[in-house]
C-alpha positions in Angstrom: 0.0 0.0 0.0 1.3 3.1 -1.0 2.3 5.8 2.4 -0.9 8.0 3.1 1.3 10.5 5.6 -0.6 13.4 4.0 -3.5 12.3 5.7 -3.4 14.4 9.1 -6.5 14.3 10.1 -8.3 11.3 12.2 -10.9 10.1 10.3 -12.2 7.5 13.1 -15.0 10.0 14.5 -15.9 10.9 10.8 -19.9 10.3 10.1 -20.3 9.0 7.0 -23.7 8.0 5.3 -25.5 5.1 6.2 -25.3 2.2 3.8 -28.4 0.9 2.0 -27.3 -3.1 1.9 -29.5 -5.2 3.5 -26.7 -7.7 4.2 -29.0 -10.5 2.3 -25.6 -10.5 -0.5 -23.1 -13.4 -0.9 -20.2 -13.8 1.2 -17.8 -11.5 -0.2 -19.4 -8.5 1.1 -19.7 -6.0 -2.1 -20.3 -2.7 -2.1 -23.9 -1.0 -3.7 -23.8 -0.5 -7.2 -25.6 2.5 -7.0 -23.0 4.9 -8.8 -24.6 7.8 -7.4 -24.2 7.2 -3.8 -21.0 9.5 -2.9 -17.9 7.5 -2.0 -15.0 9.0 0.7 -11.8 8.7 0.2 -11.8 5.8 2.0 -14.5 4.3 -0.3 -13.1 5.7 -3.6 -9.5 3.6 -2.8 -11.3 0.7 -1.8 -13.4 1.0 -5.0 -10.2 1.5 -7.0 -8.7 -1.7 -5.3 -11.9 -3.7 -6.5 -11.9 -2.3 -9.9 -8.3 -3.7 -10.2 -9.1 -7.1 -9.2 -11.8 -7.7 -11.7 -12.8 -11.1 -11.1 -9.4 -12.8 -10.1 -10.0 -14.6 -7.3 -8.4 -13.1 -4.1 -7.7 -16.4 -2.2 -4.2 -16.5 -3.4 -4.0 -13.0 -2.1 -5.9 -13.8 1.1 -3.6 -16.8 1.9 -0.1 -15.4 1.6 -1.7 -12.8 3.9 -2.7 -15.1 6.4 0.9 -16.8 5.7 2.7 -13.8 5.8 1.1 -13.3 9.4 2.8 -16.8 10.2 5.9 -15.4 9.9 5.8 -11.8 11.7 4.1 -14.5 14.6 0.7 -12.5 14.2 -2.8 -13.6 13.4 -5.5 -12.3 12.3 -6.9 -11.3 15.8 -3.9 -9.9 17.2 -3.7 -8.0 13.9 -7.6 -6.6 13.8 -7.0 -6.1 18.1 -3.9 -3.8 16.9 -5.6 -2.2 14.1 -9.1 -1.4 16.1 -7.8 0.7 19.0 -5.1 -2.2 20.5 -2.4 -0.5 20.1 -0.9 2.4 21.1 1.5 3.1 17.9 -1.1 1.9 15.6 -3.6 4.4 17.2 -1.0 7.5 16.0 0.2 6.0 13.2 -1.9 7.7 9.7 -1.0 4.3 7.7 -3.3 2.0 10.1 -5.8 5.2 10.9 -6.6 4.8 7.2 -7.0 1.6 7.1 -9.6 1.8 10.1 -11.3 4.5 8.6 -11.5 3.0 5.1 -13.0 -0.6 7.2 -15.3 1.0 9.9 -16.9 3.9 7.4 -17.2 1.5 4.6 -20.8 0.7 3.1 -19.6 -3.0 3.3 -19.2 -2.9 6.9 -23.0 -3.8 7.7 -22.8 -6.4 5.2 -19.6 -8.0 6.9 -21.4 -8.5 10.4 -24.3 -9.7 9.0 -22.2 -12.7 7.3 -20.2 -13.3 11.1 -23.7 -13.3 12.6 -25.6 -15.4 9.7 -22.7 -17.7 8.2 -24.5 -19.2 4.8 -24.7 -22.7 5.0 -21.7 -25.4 3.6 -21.7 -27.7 1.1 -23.1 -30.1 4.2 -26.1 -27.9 4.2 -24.7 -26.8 8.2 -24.3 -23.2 9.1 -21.8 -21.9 11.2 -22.8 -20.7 14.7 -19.0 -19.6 16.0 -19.6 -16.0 15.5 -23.5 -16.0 15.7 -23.4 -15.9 20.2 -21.0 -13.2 20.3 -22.3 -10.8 18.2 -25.8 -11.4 19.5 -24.4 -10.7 23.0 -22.6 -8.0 22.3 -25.5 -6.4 20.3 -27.7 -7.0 22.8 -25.2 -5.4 25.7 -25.4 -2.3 22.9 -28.7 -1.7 22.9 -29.4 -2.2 26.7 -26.8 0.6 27.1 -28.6 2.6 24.1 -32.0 2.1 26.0 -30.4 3.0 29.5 -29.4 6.5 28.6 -32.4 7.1 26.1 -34.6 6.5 29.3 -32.6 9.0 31.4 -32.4 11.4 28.9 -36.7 11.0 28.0 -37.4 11.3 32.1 -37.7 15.3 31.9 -40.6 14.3 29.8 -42.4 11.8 32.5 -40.9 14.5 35.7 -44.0 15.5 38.1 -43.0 16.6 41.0 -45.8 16.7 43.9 -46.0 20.8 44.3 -46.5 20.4 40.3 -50.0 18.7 40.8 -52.3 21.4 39.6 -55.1 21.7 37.9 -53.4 24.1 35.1 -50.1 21.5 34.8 -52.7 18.6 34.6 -54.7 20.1 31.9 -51.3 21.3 29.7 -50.3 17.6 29.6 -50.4 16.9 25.5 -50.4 13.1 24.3 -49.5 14.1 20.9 -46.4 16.8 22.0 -45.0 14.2 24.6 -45.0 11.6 21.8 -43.4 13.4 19.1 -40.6 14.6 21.5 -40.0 10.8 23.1 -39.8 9.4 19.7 -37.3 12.2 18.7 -35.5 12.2 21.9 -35.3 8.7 22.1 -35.2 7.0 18.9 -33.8 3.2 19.8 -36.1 3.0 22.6 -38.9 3.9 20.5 -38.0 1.5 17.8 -37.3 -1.4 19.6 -41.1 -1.1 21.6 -43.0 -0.4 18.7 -41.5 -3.2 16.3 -42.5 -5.6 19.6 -46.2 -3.7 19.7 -46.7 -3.7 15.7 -45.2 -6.3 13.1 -44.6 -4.3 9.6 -47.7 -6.6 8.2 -49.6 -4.8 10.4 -48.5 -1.6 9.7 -49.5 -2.6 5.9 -52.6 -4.1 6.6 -54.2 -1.8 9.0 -54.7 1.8 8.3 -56.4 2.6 11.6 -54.8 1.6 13.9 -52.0 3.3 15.8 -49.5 1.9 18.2 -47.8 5.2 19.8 -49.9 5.2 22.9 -49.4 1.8 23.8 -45.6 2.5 23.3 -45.7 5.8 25.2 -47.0 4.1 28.3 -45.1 1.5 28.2 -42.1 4.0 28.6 -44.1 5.2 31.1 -44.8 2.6 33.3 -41.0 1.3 33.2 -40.1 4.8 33.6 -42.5 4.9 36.7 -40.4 1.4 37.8 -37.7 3.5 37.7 -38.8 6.3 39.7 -42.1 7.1 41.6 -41.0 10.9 40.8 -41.7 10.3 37.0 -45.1 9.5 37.4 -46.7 12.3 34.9 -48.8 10.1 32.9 -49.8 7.7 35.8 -51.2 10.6 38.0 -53.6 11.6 34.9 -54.8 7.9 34.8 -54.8 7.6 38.6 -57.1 11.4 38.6 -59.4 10.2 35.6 -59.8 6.6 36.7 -61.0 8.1 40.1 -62.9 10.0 38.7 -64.9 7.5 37.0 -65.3 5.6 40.0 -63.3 2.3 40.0 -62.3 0.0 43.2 -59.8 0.1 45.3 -59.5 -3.5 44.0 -59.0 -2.2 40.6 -56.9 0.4 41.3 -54.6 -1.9 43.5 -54.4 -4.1 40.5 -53.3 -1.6 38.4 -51.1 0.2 40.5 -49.0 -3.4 40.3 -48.5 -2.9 36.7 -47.2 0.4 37.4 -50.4 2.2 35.4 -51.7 4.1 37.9 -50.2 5.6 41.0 -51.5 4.0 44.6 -55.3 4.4 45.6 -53.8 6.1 48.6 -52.1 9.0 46.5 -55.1 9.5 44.5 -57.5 10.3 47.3 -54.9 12.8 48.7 -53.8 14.2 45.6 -58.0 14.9 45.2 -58.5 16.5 48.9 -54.9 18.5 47.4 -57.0 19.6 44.3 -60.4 20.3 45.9 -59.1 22.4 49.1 -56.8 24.7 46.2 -60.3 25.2 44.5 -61.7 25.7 47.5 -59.6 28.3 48.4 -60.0 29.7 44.7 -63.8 29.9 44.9 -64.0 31.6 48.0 -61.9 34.7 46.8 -63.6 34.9 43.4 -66.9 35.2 44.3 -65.8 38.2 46.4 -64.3 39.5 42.7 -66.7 38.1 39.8 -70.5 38.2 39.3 -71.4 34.0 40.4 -74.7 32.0 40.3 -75.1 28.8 41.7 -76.9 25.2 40.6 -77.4 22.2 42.3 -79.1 18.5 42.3 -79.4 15.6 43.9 -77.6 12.5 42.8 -77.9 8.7 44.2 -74.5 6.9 45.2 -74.4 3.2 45.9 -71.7 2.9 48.6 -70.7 -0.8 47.4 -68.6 -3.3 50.0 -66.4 -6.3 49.2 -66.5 -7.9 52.0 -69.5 -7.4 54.1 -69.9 -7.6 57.6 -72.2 -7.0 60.4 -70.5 -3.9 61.1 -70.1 -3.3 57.2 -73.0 -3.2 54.8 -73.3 -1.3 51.9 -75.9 1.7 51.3 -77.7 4.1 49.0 -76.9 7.2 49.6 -79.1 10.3 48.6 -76.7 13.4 48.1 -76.9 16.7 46.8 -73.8 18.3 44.1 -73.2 21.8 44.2 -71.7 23.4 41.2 -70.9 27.5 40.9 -70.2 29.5 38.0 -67.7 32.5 37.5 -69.4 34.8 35.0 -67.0 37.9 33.1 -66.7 41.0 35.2 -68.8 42.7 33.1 -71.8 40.8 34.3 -71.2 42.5 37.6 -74.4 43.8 39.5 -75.1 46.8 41.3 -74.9 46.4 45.1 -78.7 48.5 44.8 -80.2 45.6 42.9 -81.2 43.4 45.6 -83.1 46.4 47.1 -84.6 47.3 43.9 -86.4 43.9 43.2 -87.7 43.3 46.8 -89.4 46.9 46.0 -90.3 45.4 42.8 -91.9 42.8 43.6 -93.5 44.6 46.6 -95.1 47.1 44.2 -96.2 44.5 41.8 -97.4 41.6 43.8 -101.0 43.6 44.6 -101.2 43.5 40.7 -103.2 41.1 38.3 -101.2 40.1 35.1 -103.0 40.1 31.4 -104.1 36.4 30.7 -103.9 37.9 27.2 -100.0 37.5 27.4 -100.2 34.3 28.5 -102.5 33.2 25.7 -101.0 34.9 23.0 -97.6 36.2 24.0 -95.9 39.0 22.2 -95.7 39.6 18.8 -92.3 40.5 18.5 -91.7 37.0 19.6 -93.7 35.3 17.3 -92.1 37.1 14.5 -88.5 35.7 16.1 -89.9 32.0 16.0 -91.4 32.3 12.3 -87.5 33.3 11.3 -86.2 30.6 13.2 -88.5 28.0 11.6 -87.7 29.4 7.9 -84.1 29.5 9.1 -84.2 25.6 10.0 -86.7 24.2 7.4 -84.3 25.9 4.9 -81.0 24.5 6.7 -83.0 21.1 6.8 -83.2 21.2 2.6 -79.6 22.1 2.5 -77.7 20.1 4.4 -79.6 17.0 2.6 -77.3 14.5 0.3 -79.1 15.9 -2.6 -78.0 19.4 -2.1 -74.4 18.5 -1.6 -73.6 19.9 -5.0 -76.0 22.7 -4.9 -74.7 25.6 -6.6 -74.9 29.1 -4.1 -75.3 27.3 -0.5 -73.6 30.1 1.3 -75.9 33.0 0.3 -76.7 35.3 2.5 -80.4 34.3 2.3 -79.1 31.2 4.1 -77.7 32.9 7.1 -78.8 32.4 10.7 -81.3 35.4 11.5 -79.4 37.7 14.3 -79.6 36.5 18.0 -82.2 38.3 20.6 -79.6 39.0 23.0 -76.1 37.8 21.9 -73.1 36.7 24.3 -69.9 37.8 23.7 -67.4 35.2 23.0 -63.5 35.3 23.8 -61.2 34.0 26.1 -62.0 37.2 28.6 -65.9 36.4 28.1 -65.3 32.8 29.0 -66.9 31.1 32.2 -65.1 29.4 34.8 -66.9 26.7 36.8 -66.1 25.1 40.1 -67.3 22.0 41.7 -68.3 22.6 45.6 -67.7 19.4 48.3 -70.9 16.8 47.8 -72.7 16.1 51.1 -75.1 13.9 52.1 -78.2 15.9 52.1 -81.8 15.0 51.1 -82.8 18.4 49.2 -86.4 16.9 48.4 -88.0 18.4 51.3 -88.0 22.2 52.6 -86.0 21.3 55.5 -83.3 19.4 53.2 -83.9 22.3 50.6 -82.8 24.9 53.8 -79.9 22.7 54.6 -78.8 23.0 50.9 -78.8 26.5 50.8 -76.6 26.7 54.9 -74.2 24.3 53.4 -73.5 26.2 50.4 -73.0 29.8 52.4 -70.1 27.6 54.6 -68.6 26.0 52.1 -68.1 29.3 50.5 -66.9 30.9 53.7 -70.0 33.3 53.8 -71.8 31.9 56.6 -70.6 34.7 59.3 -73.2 36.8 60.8 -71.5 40.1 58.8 -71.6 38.1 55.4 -75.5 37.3 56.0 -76.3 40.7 56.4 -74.6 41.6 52.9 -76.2 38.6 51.7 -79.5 39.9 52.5 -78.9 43.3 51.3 -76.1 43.5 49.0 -76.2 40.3 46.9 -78.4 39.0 44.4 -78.2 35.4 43.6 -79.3 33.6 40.4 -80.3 29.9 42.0 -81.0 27.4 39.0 -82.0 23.8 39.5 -84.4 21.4 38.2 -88.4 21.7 38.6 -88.4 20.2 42.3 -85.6 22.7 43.3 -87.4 25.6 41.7 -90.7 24.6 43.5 -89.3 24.3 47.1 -87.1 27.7 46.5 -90.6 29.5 46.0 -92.1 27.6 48.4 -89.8 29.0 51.1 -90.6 32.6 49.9 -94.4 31.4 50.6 -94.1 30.1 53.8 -91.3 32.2 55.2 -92.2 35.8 54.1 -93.3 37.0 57.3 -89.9 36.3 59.0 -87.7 39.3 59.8 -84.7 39.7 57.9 -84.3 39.4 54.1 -82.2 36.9 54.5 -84.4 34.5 56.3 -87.1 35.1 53.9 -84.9 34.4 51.3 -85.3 37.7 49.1 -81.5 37.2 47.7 -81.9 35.2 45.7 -83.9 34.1 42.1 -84.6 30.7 41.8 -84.8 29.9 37.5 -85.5 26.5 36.1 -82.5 25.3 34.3 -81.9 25.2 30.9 -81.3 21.3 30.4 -84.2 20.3 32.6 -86.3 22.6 30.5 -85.3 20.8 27.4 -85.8 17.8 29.0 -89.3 18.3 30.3 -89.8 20.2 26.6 -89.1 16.5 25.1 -91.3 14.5 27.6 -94.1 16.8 27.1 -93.4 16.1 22.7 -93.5 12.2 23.5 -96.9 12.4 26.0 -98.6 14.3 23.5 -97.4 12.3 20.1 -97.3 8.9 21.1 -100.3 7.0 21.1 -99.9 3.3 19.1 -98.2 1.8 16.8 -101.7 1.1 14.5 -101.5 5.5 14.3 -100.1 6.7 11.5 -98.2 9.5 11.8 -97.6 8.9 15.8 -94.4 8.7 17.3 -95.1 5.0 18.8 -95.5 4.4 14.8 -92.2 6.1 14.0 -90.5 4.4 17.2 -91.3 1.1 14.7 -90.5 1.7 11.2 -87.1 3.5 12.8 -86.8 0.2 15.5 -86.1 2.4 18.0 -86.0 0.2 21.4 -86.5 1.5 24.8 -88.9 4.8 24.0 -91.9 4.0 24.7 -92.1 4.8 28.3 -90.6 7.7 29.7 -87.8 7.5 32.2 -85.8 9.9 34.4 -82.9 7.9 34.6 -80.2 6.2 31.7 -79.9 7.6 28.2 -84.0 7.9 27.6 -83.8 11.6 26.9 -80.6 10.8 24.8 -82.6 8.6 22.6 -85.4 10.2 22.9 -84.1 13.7 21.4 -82.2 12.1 18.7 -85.4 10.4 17.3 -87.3 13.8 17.6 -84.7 15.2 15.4 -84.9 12.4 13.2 -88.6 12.3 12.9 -88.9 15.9 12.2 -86.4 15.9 9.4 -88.0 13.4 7.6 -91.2 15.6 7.9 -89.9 18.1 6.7 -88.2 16.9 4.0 -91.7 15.1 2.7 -92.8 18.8 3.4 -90.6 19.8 0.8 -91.5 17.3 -1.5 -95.1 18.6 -1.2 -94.5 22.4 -1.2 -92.2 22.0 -4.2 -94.0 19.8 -6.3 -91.7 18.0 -7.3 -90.1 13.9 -6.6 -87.0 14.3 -5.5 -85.4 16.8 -3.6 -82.3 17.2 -6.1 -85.2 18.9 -8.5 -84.9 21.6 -6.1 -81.6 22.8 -7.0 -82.9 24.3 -10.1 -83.9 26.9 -7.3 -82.8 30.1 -7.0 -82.1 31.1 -3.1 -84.8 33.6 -3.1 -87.2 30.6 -4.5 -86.0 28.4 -1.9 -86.8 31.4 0.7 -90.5 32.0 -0.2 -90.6 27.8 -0.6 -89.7 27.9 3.0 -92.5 30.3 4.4 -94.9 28.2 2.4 -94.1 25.2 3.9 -93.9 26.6 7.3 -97.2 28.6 6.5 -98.8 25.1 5.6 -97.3 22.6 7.5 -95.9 23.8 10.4 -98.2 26.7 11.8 -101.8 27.3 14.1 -103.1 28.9 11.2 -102.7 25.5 9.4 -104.2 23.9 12.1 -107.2 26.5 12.2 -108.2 25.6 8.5 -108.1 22.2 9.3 -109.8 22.5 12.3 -112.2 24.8 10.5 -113.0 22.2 7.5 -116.4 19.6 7.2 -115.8 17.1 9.2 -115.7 14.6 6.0 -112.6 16.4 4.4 -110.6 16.4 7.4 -107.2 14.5 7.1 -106.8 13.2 10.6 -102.7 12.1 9.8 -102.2 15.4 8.0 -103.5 17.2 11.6 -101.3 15.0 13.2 -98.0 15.8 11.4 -99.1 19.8 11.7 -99.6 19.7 15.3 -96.0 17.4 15.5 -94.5 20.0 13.7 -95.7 23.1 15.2 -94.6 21.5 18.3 -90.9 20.1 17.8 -89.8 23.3 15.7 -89.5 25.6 19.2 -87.4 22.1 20.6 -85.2 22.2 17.3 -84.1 25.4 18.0 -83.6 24.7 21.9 
């Protein structure tokens, strides 16, 4: 070999690119025959050497090599020991650093192990195995040392200290983020998990399915082994799986597998959580506009092993939730003053039944927009219209909001979920012991806070139908007692939003029932749909669920026949044809016909031969479910 001196610089440490040989070639590793993968230096000699040998066979060459060893009283290990880092001299010396470079960087290299690990057979049809234990030992020693560092260098990621437990540090945790930067950080350890959770015929086969959160907690439970103080992703499991109610049983099992942290952590960590929103809650409302709601809930304290001394029970509880509204929902201090006068002045007075009959035209006006709005919406967001040619004209839009919210981040509300207690708030005595635990939870329960209470604050109370009715029951029976706050005269007591949906889709199903042999009924509907389970109303499970997805259902289809009707036509896709201002005036027509009293009226009004009893019936159903469709 000619003397390389020139070469000063080590080229040991030098990356080079990664070969593409899958070390599947013959035994004489060869390098790839791709001309345009860019050879070093190292790589061009060795290329130059092969180009020079043509096909001669080296084992002439290879033998006086191995004899030429004989005689310096060398062999071939002491030679590769020397050459690889043995040796002092041959460290320093630029001849061998070459030749170390040109072996170690060389795109045969790969190919070379692969034939010491995987021998091909002999002409006896035996492989060799001398090589094969070694290098699987020594690979594996590799990447156990690869995996040890990746895990110390990924446990910032899985860090949680115990001052960190917080409901803001909770909520920040991202599944996605953590496994993009694991993967990255740690690209061995995520290899060698995911090729154990996922074969590549998987990968090929399945297009759904996605290994990388099986592999991110598996990371996380051995890096929760490893450490109880990298226990990030456990605490979230431990919180949620709380949460939902599972055993101690279930949670000790889990906790073995390293999951979940202990059932004993969780509980504190909650009291942790609860007493710093507890502390939150009682400055804000001393800051922020708040109203309160509040129900009652059932809770089956279950046992494992019972005992005289240990039985389980049904507990009937109350849950108390309070709402942080913007600042700019702030109140007057005066308020409270100026409804007790208010209603003082106007409780000698006797309301129009007119009003109740016939409410206010304004408001009627609003509905007839919102019916257009949604028979028109209905049309358009049919199949048939997918392809329909203006569906964004401004004829289209939602008609403008009575009162609109403002919407932002600064507009948004904050809730907070008070301590359940064991209180039966279905009597006025339970409903009075409701409204005392809620002042001391909320730390204004003091003599000086009742008085402000009483005079100064003015309290929206929301709750279902039974809350509602005790509330103003206790104004009945206690309005003769001294103070305002006694009375109570702080407070507004407003049926909730949900149970007035609710009650607005129990009332739909009493009134549209009746039997399957009706045509047109919802009992008939439940049928041709095979809708199980809505026949009779409940209060408890997914009824209402159910219940208001076949309402919306049901009324689509209506409407859609509607259209059918109004338009004259076969098929909804003749509609397209229509201009938006067509469709518009098709719309009132169909709600004018279909869907309104005055509909109802002239069918009402006509001989009592040429009524269309199932024609009344989808009327009235319609005039009905259009103020729940826009709930």
């Amino acid at each position: 070999m000619d003397n390389l001196d020139f070469l000063h610089v080590d080229d040991d440490a030098e990356e080079q690119p990664e070969s593409d040989d899958d070390g599947s070639g013959p035994v004489n590793a060869r390098a790839p025959a791709d001309s345009d993968v860019r050879r070093s230096i190292h790589g061009e000699h060795t290329a130059h050497l092969r180009a020079a040998l043509g096909n001669t066979s080296v084992l002439a060459d290879v033998l006086d090599v191995l004899a030429f060893m004989k005689t310096t009283r060398i062999n071939i290990l002491i030679f590769l020991d020397a050459l690889l880092w043995g040796d002092g001299e041959c460290i320093s010396d630029a001849t061998c650093r070459f030749a170390r470079a040109a072996l170690l960087t060389s795109e045969c290299f790969p190919s070379m192990l692969e034939c010491c690990h995987t021998p091909p057979k002999t002409s006896t049809g035996t492989r060799p195995t001398s090589g094969h234990d070694v290098l699987e030992k020594f690979s594996q020693e590799c990447v156990e040392r690869t995996i040890d560092a990746e895990m110390e260098m990924t446990a910032r990621f899985f860090a949680s200290p115990q001052e960190d437990l917080t409901a803001k540090n909770l909520v920040e945790v991202d599944f996605g983020e953590l496994k993009a930067e694991i993967s990255a950080t740690a690209p061995t350890l995520w290899s060698v998990l995911r090729t154990a959770a996922y074969r590549p015929k998987q990968a090929k086969r399945n297009k759904q399915k996605n290994p990388d959160m099986v592999v991110l907690h598996m990371i996380s439970q051995a890096q929760y082994t490893r450490s109880n103080r990298r226990a990030q992703i456990a605490k979230l499991w431990s919180l949620y799986l709380k949460a939902c109610s599972v055993p101690v049983r279930a949670f000790d099992a889990l906790h073995a597998i390293g999951l979940v942290m202990s059932h004993k952590w969780t509980v504190e960590a909650l009291k942790k959580l609860s007493d710093t929103a507890m502390e939150l809650i009682r400055q804000f409302i001393h800051l922020y506009p708040w109203l309160i709601t509040h129900d009652n809930i059932n809770i089956a304290m279950r046992i494992f092993s019972q005992r005289l001394d240990n039985k389980g029970k049904f507990i009937s509880g109350c849950a108390f939730t309070i709402y942080l509204l913007p600042s700019r929902a702030m109140l007057s201090e005066m308020l409270n003053r100026e409804v007790q006068a208010f209603r003082a002045e106007r409780a000698t007075e006797v309301f129009d039944l007119e009003d109740v009959f016939y409410g206010a035209s304004d408001a009627d006006l609003r509905l007839q927009h919102l019916d257009k709005h949604h028979v028109l919406r209905i049309l358009l967001d049919c199949p048939a219209f997918a392809d329909y040619s203006d569906p964004h004209h401004s004829t289209f839009d939602r008609p403008q909001p009575t009162y609109a919210l403002k919407t932002g981040p600064e507009n948004a509300v904050k809730m907070f979920l008070l301590c359940t207690n064991e209180i039966d708030e279905s009597s006025y005595d339970g409903t009075l012991k409701v409204i005392d635990d809620v002042f001391r939870q909320l730390g204004i329960n003091s003599m000086e806070e009742q008085c402000k209470t009483a005079t100064k604050r003015f309290i929206a109370w929301i709750g279902d139908q039974l809350t509602v009715e005790r509330l103003r029951g206790l104004w009945k029976f206690r309005h003769e007692d001294h103070n305002s706050f006694n009375r109570p005269d702080f407070m507004v007591p407003i049926f909730g939003w949900f149970h007035v949906l609710m009650a607005f889709a129990n009332s739909l199903h009493k009134q549209f029932l009746c039997n399957s042999a009706t045509t047109g009924s919802l009992r008939h509907a439940f049928d041709l749909l095979k809708r199980k389970g809505l026949v009779t109303a409940s209060t408890k499970g997914p009824f209402w669920h159910h219940l208001h997805e076949a309402l919306h259902h049901i009324s689509e289809a209506h409407i859609r026949a509607c259209w059918l009707e109004v338009g004259r036509v076969k098929s909804l896709a003749d509609l397209k044809s229509k201009s938006p201002a067509q469709l518009q005036e098709l719309a009132e027509k169909l709600v004018l016909q279909f869907a309104s009293r005055a509909a109802l009226n002239e069918i009402d009004l006509a001989p009592d031969g040429e009524k269309d009893e199932v024609f009344r019936e989808w009327t009235m159903f319609l005039v009905g479910v259009l103020p729940y469709l826009h709930l």
